[in-house]
N, C-alpha and C positions, 0 to 999 in steps of 0.2 A: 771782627766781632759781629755776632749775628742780634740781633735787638726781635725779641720776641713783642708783639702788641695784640692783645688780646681785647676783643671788640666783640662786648656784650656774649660773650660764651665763656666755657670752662678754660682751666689754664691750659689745657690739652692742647684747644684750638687755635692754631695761631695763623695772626692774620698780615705778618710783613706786607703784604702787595697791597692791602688797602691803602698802608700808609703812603709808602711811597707813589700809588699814582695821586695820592691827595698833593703830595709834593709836588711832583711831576707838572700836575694840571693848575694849581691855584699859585706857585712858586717859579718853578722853573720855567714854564712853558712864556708864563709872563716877562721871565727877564730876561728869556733867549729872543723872543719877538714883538716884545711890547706892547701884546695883546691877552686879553682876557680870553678864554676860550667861551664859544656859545654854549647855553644851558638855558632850557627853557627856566620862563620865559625870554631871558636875554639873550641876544644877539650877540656875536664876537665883539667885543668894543675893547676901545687902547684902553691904556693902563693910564688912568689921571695920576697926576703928579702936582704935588703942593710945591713951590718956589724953595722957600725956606722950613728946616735950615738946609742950606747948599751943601750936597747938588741937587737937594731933592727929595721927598718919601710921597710913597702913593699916596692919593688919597682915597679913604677908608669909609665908608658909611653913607647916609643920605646925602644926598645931592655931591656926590663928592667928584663927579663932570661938571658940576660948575663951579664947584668952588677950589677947580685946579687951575694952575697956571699952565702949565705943561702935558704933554704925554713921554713916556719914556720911549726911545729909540730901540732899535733890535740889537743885542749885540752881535749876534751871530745867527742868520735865518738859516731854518733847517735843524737850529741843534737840539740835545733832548739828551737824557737822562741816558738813556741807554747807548747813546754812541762817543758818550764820554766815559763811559765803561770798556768801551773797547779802545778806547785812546788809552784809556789808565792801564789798560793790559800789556798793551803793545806798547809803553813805557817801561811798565817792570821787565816784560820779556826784554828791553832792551837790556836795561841793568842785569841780569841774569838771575834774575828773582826766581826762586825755588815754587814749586805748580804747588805744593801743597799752602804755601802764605798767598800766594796769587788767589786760590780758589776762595782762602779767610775773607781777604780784602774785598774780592765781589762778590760775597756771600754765597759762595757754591757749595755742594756739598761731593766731595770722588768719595764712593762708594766699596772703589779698584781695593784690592790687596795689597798694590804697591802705595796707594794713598794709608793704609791703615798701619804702615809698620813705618811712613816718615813722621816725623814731628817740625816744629817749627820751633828754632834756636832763637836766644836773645842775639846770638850772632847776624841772623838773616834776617832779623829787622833791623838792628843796625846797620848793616850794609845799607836794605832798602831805603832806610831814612836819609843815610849819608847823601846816597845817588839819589833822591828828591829833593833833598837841601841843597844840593849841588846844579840841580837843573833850575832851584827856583831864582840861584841865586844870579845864573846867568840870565837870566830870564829877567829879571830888576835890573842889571846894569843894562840891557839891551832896551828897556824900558826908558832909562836914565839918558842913555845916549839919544833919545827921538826928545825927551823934553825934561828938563827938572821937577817939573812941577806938575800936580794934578789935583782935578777936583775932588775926588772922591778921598774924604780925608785921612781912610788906614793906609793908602797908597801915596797919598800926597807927605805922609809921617817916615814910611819908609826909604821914602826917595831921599829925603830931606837928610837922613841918618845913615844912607850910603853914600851920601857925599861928602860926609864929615862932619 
């Protein structure tokens, strides 16, 4: 699905990439390395974190470095918006996901001849969905097997519900 956002111009003009580096930069970047990125005037600083409710939400507004309990850890340094794009490609291409639903899913656009005469079947998203319901599911019991239980409460509900 391609999501058009138009910022402050005609419908003509569209502006996907603002959004997404606004994502990027004030979402993502923060909960890959648990830092706020520099902008004048501020300096890179952690990301404040309130206690409750557990495990935690930033905190948001004045003073909100001191009125945190916490800072949020990295989950993964290094990572970023765009190189989990290429992780998600090189997942479909595992499953043998058709180039023309691959290029939908990371909002490409083939221009090719050969891109204008395929379409995309309800068959080849069901596939695709099958083979990601099926990686996610091994992925929870490998989960399951290191601990039952977890903080973070939509995972902590799932584990709970694959155990019976």
């Amino acid at each position: 699905m391609n999501l058009v956002y138009v910022r402050a111009g005609q419908p003509s003009e569209t502006a996907e990439h603002w959004r997404r580096s606004g994502f990027g930069t004030w979402l993502f970047q923060p909960s890959a390395t648990g830092w706020y990125p520099k902008k004048a005037p501020q300096e890179a600083r952690p990301v404040p974190v309130l206690a409750a409710p557990w495990p935690g939400v930033p905190a948001r507004g004045r003073n909100a470095a001191g009125r945190a309990n916490a800072c949020w850890l990295p989950v993964a340094g290094g990572l970023t918006p765009h190189g989990l794009r290429h992780t998600h490609k090189t997942v479909m291409e595992d499953l043998g996901t058709p180039p023309k639903l691959m290029d939908e899913r990371l909002g490409h656009e083939d221009g090719s001849v050969q891109a204008r005469y395929s379409h995309i079947t309800p068959g080849m998203r069901k596939r695709l969905m099958d083979g990601l319901t099926e990686q996610w599911e091994e992925a929870l019991s490998a989960r399951l097997a290191m601990h039952p239980r977890s903080p973070a409460r939509a995972l902590d509900a799932m584990l709970k519900a694959r155990q019976g």
